[in-house]
SEPA-304263 format. One record per atom (N, C-alpha, C): x, y, z; residue in three letters. Coordinates in steps of 0.2 Angstrom, whole numbers, padded with zeros to 4 digits, always signed. Example, Ala and Ser with C-alpha at 12.3 -4.5 7.8 and 13.67 -1.06 7.14 Angstrom:
% SEPA-304263
+0066-0028+0039Ala+0062-0022+0039Ala+0066-0016+0039Ala+0064-0011+0035Ser+0068-0005+0036Ser+0064+0000+0039Ser
//
This chain:
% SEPA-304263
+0693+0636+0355Unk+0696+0643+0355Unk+0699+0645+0349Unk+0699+0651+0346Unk+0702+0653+0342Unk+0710+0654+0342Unk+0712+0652+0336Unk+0720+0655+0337Unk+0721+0661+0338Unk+0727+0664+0341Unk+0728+0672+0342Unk+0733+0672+0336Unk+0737+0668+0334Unk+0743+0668+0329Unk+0740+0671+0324Unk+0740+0679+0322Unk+0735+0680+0315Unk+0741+0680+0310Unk+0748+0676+0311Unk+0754+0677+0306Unk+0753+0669+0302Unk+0748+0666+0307Unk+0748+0659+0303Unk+0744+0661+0298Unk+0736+0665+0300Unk+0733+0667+0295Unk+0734+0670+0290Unk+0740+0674+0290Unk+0742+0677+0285Unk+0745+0672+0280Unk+0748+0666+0282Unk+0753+0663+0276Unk+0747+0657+0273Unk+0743+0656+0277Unk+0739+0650+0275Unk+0736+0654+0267Unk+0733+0660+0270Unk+0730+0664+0263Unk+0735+0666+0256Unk+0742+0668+0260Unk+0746+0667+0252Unk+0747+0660+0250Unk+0747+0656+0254Unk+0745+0647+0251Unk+0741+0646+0249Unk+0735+0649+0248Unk+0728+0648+0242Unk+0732+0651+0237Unk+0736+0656+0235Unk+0737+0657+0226Unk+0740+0654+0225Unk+0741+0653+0217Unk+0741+0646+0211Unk+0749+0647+0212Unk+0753+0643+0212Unk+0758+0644+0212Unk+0762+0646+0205Unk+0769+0648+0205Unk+0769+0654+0197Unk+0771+0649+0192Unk+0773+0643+0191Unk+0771+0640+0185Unk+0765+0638+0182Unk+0759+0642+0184Unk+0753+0640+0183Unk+0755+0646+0176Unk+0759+0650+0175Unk+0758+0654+0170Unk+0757+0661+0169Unk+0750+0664+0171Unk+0746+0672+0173Unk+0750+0674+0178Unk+0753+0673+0181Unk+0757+0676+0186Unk+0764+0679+0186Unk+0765+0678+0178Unk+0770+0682+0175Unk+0767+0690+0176Unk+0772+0694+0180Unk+0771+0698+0179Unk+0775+0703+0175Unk+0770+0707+0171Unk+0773+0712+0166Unk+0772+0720+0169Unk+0775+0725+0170Unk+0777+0729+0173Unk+0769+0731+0175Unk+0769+0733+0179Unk+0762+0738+0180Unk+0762+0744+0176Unk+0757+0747+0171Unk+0755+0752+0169Unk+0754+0748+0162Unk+0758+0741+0160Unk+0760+0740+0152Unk+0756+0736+0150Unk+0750+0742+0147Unk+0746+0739+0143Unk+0746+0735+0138Unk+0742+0730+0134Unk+0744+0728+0126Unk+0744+0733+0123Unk+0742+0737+0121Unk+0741+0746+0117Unk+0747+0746+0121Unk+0750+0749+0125Unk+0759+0753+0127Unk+0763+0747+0122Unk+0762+0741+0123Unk+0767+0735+0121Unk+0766+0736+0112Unk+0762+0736+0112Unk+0762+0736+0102Unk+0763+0744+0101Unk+0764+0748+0105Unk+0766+0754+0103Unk+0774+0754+0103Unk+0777+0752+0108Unk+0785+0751+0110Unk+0790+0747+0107Unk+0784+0740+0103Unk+0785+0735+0098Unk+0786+0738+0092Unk+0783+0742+0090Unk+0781+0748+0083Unk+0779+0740+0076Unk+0774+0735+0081Unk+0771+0731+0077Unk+0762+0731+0077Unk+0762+0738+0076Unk+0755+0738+0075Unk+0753+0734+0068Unk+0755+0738+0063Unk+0755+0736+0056Unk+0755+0731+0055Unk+0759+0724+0058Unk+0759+0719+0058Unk+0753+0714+0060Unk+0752+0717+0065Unk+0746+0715+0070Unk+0739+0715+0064Unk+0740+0721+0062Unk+0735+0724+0056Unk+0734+0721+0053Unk+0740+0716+0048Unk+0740+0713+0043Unk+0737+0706+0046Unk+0737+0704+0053Unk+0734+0698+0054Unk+0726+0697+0054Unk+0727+0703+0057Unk+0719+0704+0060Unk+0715+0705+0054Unk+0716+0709+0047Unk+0715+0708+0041Unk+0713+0702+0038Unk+0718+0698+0038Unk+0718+0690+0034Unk+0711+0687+0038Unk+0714+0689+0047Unk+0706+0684+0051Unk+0701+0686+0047Unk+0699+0694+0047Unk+0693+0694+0045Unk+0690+0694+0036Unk+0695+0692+0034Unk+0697+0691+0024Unk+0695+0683+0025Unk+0697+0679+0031Unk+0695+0672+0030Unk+0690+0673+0032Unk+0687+0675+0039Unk+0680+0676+0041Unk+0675+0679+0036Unk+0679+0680+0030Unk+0669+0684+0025Unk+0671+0690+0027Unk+0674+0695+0030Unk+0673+0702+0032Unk+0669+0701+0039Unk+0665+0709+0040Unk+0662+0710+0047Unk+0656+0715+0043Unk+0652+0712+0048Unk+0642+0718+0046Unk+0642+0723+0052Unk+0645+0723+0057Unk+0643+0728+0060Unk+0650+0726+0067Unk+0650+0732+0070Unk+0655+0733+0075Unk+0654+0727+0081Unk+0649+0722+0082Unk+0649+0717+0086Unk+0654+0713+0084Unk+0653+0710+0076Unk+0656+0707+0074Unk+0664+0708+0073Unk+0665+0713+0071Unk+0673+0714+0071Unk+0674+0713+0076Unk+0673+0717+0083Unk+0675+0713+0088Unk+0676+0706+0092Unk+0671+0703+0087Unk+0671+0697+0092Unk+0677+0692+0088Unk+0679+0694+0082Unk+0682+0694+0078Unk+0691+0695+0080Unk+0692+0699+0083Unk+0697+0703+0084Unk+0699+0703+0092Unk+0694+0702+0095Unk+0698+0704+0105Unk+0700+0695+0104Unk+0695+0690+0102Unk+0700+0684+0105Unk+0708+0683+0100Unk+0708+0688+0097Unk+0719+0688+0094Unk+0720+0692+0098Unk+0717+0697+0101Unk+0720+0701+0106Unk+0723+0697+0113Unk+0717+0695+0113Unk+0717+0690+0122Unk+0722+0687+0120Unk+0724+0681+0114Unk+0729+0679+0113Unk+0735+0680+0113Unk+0737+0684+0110Unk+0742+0687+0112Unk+0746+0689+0118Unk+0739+0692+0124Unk+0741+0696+0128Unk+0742+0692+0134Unk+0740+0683+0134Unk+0743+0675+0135Unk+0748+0675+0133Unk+0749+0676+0127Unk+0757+0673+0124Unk+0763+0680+0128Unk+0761+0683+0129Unk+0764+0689+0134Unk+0765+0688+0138Unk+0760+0687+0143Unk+0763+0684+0152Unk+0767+0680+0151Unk+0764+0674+0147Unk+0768+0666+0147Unk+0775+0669+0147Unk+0776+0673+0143Unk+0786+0672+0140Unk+0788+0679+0143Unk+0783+0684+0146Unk+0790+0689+0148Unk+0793+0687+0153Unk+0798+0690+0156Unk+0802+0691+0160Unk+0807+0696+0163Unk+0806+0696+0169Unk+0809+0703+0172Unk+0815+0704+0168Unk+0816+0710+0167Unk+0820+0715+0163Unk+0823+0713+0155Unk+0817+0711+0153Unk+0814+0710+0145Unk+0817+0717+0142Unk+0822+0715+0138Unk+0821+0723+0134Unk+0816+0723+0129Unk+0816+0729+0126Unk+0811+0733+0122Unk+0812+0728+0114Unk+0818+0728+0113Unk+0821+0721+0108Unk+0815+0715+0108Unk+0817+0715+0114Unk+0816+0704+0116Unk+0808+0705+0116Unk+0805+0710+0119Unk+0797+0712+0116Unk+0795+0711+0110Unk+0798+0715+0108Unk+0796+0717+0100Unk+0798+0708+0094Unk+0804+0704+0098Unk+0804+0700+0092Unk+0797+0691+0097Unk+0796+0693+0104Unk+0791+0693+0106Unk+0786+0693+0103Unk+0784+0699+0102Unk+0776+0699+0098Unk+0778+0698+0091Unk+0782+0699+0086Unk+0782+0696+0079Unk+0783+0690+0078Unk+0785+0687+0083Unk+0784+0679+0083Unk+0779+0676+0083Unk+0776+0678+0090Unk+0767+0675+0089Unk+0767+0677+0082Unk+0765+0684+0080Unk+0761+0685+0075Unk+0761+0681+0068Unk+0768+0682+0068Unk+0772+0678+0063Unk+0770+0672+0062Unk+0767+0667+0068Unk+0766+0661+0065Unk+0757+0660+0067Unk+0753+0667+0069Unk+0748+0665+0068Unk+0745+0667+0061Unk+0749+0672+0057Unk+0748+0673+0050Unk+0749+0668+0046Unk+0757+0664+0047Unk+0755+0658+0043Unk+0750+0652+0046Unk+0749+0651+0052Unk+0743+0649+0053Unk+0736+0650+0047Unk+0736+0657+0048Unk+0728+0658+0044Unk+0731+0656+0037Unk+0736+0658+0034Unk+0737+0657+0028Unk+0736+0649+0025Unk+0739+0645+0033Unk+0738+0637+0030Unk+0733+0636+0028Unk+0727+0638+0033Unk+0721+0636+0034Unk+0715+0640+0027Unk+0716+0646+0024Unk+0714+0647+0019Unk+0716+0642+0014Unk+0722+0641+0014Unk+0724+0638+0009Unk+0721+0631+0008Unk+0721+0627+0013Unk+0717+0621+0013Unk+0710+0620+0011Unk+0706+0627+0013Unk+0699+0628+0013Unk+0698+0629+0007Unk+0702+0633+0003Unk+0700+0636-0003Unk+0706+0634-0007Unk+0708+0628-0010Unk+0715+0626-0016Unk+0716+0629-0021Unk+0710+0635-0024Unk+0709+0639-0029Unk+0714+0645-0028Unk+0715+0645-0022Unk+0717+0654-0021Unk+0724+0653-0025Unk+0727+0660-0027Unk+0731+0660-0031Unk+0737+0663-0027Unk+0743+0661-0028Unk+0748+0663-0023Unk+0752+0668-0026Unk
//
């Protein structure tokens, strides 16, 4: 015979979500897109300089598939390094030093990494 307790069924189902140090379940505010967050960071140009260098080590781009495919997984990146570390009532500040941090060391990343590839470049 089936249970009538539909209160058990309800907690057994919030017992199937991942519990919140899985990560993703960082919540950032509803509505706040990566576009609002680099716009409220005022680190677009920064972001630019990265995405730049990716596609200056990549050889450039031939056509718009390629830039993208090129460019959304920094985005994705990023937008991981964002749940992982926000936190309820994150100022506008602690965001913005937030996203120049990533940024900050996945530029020197590229710049290791060119540098290794090519000993020639000139600093």
């Amino acid at each position: 015979m089936p249970d009538e307790n539909h209160s058990n069924d309800c907690d057994s189902q919030k017992n199937d979500a991942p519990p919140m140090e899985e990560g993703f379940l960082t919540m950032v505010p509803v509505g706040m897109t990566l576009e609002n967050i680099i716009d409220r960071t005022g680190e677009l140009e920064h972001l630019n300089e990265l995405v730049m260098l990716q596609l200056n080590k990549a050889g450039g781009f031939t056509c718009t598939e390629s830039y993208f495919s090129l460019v959304q997984p920094l985005l994705d990146l990023l937008e991981v390094e964002i749940r992982l570390r926000y936190y309820h009532g994150m100022t506008d500040q602690e965001m913005k030093l937030l996203v120049q941090d990533w940024i900050d060391k996945e530029i020197a990343e590229v710049r290791k990494t060119c540098d290794v590839q090519n000993p020639f470049t000139q600093r």
